[in-house]
C-alpha positions in Angstrom: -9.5 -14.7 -49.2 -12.0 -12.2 -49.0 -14.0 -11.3 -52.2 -16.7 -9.0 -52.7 -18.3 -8.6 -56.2 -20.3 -6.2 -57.3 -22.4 -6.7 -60.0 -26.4 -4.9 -60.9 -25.4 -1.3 -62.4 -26.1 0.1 -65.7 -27.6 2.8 -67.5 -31.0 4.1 -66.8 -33.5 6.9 -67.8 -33.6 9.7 -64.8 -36.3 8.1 -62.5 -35.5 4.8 -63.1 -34.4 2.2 -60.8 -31.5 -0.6 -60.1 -30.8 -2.9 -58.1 -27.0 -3.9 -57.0 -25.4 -6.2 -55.4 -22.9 -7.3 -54.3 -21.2 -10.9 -54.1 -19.3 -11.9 -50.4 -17.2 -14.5 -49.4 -14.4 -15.6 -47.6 -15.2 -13.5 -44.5 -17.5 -12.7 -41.7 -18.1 -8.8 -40.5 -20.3 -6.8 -39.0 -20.3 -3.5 -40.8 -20.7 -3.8 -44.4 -21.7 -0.5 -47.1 -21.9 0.7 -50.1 -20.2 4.0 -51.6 -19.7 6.0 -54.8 -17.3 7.7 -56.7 -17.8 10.1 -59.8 -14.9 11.2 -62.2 -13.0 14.1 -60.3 -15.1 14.0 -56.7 -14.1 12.3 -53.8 -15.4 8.9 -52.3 -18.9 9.2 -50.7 -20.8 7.0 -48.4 -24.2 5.9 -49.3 -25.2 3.6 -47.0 -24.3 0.9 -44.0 -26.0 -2.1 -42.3 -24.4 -3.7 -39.1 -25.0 -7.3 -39.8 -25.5 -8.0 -36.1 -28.8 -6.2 -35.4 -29.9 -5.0 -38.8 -29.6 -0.9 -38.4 -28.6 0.9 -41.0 -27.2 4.6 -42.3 -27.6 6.9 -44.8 -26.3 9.6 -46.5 -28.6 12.6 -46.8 -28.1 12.6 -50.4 -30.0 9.0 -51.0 -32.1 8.7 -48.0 -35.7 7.7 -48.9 -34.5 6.6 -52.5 -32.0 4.2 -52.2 -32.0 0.9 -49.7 -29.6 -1.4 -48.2 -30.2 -5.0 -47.3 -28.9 -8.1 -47.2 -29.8 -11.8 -48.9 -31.4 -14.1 -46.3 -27.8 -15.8 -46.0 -26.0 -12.7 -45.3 -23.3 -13.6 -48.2 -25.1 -11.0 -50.8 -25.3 -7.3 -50.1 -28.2 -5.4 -52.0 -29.0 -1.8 -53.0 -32.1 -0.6 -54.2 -31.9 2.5 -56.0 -35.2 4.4 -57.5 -35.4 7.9 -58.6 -31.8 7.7 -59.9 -30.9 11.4 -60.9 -27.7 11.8 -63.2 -26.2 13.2 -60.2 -26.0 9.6 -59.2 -23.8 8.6 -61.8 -20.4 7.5 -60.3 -18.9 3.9 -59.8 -20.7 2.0 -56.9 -18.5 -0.5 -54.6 -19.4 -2.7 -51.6 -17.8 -2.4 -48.7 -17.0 -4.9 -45.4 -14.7 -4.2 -42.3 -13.5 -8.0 -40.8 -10.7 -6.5 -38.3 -12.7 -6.8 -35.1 -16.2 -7.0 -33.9 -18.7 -4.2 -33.6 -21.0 -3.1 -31.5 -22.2 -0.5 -34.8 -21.2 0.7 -37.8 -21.7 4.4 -37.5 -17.6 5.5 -36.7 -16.4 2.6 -39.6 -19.1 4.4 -41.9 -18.6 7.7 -41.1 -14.7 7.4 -41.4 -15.0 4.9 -44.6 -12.9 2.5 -42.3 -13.8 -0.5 -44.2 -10.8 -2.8 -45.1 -12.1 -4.7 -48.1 -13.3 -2.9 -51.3 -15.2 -4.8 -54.3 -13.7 -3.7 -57.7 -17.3 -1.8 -58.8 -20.0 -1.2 -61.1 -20.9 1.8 -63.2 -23.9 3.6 -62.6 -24.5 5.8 -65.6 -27.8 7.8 -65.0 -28.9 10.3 -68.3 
């Protein structure tokens, strides 16, 4: 089964910084991400990486401030976040799309076609 598990979030100062991640297993995909959601707004992308070649996507909104990455054996997703505004604060999930190979992410990304969600972690930024 596939699992992913986020775990990192908290609550921080405006201008601090935190580090998520996020916990895979039981699968093998390309295009994995991360996204938000704050009470009474709609999903938004933050970020992608296509596992194959390293590339990655950002939103506008965290470009320059918050970083994707993955663990040298590809099963832990990171982001780096650092000048966290309370804008930011929303519930963060992971994100991977295992139902075919991909030659990018960009059209899974920009359409939030993943398949497999992590349950989240709070991000509460004052």
């Amino acid at each position: 089964d596939v699992q992913l598990v986020e775990s990192g979030g908290g609550s921080v100062q405006a201008g601090g910084s935190l580090r998520l991640s996020c916990s895979a297993s039981g699968y093998s995909s390309d295009c994995v991400g991360w996204f938000r959601q704050a009470p009474g707004k709609e999903r938004e992308g933050l970020a992608a990486i296509y596992t194959g070649g390293g590339s990655t996507l950002y939103a506008d909104s965290v470009e320059g401030r918050f970083s994707i990455s993955q663990g040298n054996a590809s099963d832990t997703l990171y982001l780096e976040t650092n000048s966290l505004k309370p804008e930011d604060t929303a519930m963060y999930y992971c994100a991977a799309e295992t139902t075919r190979r991909r030659l990018g992410c960009r059209t899974v990304y920009e359409n939030q076609a993943f398949d497999n969600w992590g349950q989240g972690t709070q991000v509460t930024v004052s």
